[in-house]
N, C-alpha and C positions, 0 to 999 in steps of 0.2 A: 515189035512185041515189047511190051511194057515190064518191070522186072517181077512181078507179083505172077504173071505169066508164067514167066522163065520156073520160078521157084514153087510156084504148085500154089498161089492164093495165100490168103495173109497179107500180114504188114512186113514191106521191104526194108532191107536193110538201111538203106537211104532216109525212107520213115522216120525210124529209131534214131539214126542221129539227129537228122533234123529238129524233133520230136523233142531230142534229151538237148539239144542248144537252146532252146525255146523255157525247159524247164528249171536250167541251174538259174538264168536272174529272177525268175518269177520268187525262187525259195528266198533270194537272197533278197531283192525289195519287199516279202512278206517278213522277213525277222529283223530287218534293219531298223525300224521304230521301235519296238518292243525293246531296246534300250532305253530310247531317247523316252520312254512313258512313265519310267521310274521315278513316284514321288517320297517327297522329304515325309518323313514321322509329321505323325499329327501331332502341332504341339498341346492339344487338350488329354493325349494319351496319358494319361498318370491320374485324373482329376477322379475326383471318387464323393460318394453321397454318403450321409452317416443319417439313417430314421432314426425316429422315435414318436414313443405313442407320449400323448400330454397328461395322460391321468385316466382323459375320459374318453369312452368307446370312441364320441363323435370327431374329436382332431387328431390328426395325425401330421407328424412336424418330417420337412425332409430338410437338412444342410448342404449344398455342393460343394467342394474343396475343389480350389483350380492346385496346378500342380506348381511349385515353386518356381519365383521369376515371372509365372507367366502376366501379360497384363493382354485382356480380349477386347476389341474394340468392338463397337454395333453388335452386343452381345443380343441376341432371342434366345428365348427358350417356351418349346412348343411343348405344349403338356396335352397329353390323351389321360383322362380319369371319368371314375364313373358314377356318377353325383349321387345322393339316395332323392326319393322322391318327392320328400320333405323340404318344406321350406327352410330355408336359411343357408342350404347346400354351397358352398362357395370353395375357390383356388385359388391363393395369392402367392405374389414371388415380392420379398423385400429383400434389401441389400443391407446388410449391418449386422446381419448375426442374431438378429432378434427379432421378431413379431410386431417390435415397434419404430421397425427400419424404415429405411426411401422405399416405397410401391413403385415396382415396374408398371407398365402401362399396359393394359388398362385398368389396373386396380383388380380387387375380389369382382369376380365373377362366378355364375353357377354353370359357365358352360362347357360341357366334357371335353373340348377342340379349342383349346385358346393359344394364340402366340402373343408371351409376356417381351415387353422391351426391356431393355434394363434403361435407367436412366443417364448412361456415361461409361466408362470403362469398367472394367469389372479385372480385380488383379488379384494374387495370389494370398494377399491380405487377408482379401476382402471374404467374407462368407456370405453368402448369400441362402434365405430360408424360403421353400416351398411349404406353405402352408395348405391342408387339405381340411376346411372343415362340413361333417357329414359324409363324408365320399361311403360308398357300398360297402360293406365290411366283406375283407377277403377277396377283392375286387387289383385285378395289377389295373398300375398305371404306368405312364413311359413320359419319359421326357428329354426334348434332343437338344443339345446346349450348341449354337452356330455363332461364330464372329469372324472374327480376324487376330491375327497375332502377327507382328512385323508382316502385316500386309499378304500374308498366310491366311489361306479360308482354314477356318477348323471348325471340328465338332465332334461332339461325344454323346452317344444316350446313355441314358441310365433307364432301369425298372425294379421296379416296387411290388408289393401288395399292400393294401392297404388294411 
């Protein structure tokens, strides 16, 4: 006679330990990584955009500030915006702080979906301008800044209206 028998159906006592030996390592090889997955601070955490509009409805000027110290290697920056349907509509990224800076790659384009390169490192100096000329008035855009920092992937968005 089997003990579930004996005891009137159900799970036997025997079960239950069984059952509960089986259950303490499973808890414990399920929490034991969830230490080891803790990562470092983003070093782009601090970096921050300052707009401005240029006088006239049609440009609209963005600045990035990396956050001090930092220097980003193989910097991208992927812009989503929303062109008007006029010609001349364009998105550029310079390095220098001005309009008349180094052109990321690929230059002024009119297309809503581009990823700019930078030309070289990008460091806490350096200011780099997103330029929007034309985009949709009252239209957000987004843009996510990706490299490296001591060999550290990072990245930051930012969003706008335009």
């Amino acid at each position: 006679m089997d003990e579930r028998e004996r005891d009137g159906g159900g799970i036997s006592r025997r079960g239950v330990i069984i059952g509960g030996a089986w259950a303490v390592p499973v808890v414990l090889v399920a929490t034991a990584p969830a230490s080891a997955t803790v990562s470092p601070e983003n070093p782009l955490d601090g970096s921050y955009v300052v707009g401005s509009e240029s006088g006239n409805d049609d440009l609209y000027l963005v600045t990035i500030h990396l956050p001090e110290g930092v220097v980003l290697e193989g910097a991208t920056l992927t812009v989503h915006w929303e062109p008007t349907n006029g010609n001349g509509a364009t998105v550029e990224v310079t390095s220098g702080g001005s309009a008349g800076g180094t052109s990321w790659q690929p230059g002024a384009t009119d297309d809503p979906d581009v990823v700019f390169i930078a030309p070289g490192p990008i460091t806490s100096d350096d200011q780099f301008l997103v330029t929007f000329d034309k985009g949709q008035n009252g239209s957000t855009w987004t843009a996510t800044l990706s490299g490296t920092v001591d060999g550290q992937d990072a990245s930051a968005t930012y969003v706008g209206q335009l």
